[in-house]
C-alpha positions in Angstrom: -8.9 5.1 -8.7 -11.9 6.2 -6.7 -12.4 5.9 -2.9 -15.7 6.6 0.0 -15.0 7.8 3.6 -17.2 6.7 5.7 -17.0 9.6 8.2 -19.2 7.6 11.1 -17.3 4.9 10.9 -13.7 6.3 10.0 -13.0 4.0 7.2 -11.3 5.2 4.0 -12.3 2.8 1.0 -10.1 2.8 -1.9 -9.9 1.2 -5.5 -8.7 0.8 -8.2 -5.6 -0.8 -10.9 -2.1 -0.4 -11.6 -0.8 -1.0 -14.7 2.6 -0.3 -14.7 5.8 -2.0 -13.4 8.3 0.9 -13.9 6.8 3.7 -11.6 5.6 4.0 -8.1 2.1 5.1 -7.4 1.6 8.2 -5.3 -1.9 8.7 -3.6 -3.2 11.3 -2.5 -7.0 11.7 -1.0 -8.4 14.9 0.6 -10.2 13.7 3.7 -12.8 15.5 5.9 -11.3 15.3 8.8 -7.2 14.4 10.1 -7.3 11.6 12.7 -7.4 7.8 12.9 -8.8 6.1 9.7 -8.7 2.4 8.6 -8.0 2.0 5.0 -9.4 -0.7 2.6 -7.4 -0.4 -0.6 -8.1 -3.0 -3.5 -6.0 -3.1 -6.6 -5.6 -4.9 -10.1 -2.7 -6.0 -11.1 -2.8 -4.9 -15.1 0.9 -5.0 -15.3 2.3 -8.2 -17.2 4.6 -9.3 -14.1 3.4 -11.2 -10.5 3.6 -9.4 -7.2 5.2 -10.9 -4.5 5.4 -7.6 -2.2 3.8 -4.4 -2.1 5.1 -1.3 0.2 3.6 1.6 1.0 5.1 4.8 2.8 3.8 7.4 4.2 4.5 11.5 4.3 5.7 13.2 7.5 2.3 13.9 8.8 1.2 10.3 9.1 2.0 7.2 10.2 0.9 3.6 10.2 -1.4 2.0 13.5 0.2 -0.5 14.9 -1.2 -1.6 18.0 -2.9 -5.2 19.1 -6.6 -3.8 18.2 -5.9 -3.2 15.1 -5.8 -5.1 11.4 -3.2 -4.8 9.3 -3.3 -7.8 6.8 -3.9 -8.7 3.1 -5.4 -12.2 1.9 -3.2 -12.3 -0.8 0.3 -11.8 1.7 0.7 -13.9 4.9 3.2 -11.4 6.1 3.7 -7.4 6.8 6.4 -5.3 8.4 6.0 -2.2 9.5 9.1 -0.2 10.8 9.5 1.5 14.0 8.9 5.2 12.9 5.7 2.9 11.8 6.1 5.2 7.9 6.8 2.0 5.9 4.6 -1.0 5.7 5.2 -3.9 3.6 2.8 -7.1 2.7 4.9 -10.0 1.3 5.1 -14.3 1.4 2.3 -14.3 -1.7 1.4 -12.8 -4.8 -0.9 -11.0 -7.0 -0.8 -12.4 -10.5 -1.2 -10.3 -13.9 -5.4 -9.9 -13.9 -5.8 -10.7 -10.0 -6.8 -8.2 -7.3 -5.0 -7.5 -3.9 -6.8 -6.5 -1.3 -5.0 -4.6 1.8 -6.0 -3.4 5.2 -4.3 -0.9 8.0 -5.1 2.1 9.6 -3.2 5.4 9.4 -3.1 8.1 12.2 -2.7 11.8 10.4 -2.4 15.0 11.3 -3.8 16.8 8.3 -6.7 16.0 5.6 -4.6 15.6 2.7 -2.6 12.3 3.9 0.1 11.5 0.7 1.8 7.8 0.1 3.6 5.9 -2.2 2.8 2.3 -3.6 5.1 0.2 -4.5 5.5 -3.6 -5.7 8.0 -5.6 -6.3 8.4 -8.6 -9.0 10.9 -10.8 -9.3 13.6 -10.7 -12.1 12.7 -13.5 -14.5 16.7 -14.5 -14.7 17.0 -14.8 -10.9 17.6 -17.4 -8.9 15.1 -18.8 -6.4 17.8 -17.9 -4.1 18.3 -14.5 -5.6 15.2 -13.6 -5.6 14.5 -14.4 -1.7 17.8 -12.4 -0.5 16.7 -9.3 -2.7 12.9 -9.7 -1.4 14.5 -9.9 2.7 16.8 -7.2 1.9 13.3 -5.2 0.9 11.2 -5.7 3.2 14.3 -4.7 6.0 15.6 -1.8 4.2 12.6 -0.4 2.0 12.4 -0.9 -2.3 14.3 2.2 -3.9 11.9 5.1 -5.2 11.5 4.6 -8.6 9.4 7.5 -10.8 6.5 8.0 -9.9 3.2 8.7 -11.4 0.8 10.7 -8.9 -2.6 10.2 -8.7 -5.3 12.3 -6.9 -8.2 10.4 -5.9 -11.5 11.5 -5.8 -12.9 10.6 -2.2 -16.9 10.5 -1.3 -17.9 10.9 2.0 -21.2 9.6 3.3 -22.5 9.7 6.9 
């Protein structure tokens, strides 16, 4: 993964693939500067399995924008939640298929440069039920997908003017 800040601007650009289904992906970007920043992220999906929601959370120092002026959508999901302590967002009602790309948009509010958060997606399990596999993708987006291991990444971040 690589990313750009564009520090007149205050947008964080991110990118990159995922090619694992058994970990969550931590990030973690040294910006150069805390404060409001919109973040682009856009992922392949390397794994073998299809996306049908993708969470992130953030550490204690940050949290998610959530206020009328702001974006917070993804082409490839028709829905997001965000909880109220606005830590946890979550993009679901699509997918990303093995070889396609998700692309994902918010803004984050932090109070230091070196903002961390964890990825994670969810795919259903091939012997579920349609049903099954709806109550288990509501129960996640309410109450948050379990941390699973997770492989930390630190991502190199250019800033231009």
């Amino acid at each position: 993964m690589t990313g750009v800040a564009d520090l007149g601007r205050r947008v964080l650009m991110i990118t990159g693939a995922i090619d694992t289904t058994d970990h969550d992906v931590a990030v973690n970007v040294t910006l150069p500067e805390p404060g409001r920043w919109q973040v682009i992220k856009a992922e392949t999906n390397l794994t073998d399995r299809t996306w049908v929601a993708m969470q992130a959370v953030l550490d204690e120092d940050s949290t998610f924008v959530d206020d009328p002026g702001t974006a917070v959508m993804s082409p490839q999901f028709s829905k997001s939640f965000m909880t109220p302590d606005q830590r946890r967002l979550t993009f679901y009602d699509g997918e990303v298929r093995p070889g396609e790309s998700v692309l994902k948009m918010y803004s984050m509010e932090t109070s230091g440069r070196k903002p961390g958060y964890f990825y994670s997606r969810y795919s259903p399990i091939a012997t579920d039920s349609a049903e099954q596999s709806q109550a288990t993708l509501d129960q996640l987006v309410s109450d948050g997908m379990q941390q699973r291991p997770v492989i930390e990444l630190i991502v190199p971040i250019t800033v231009v003017d």
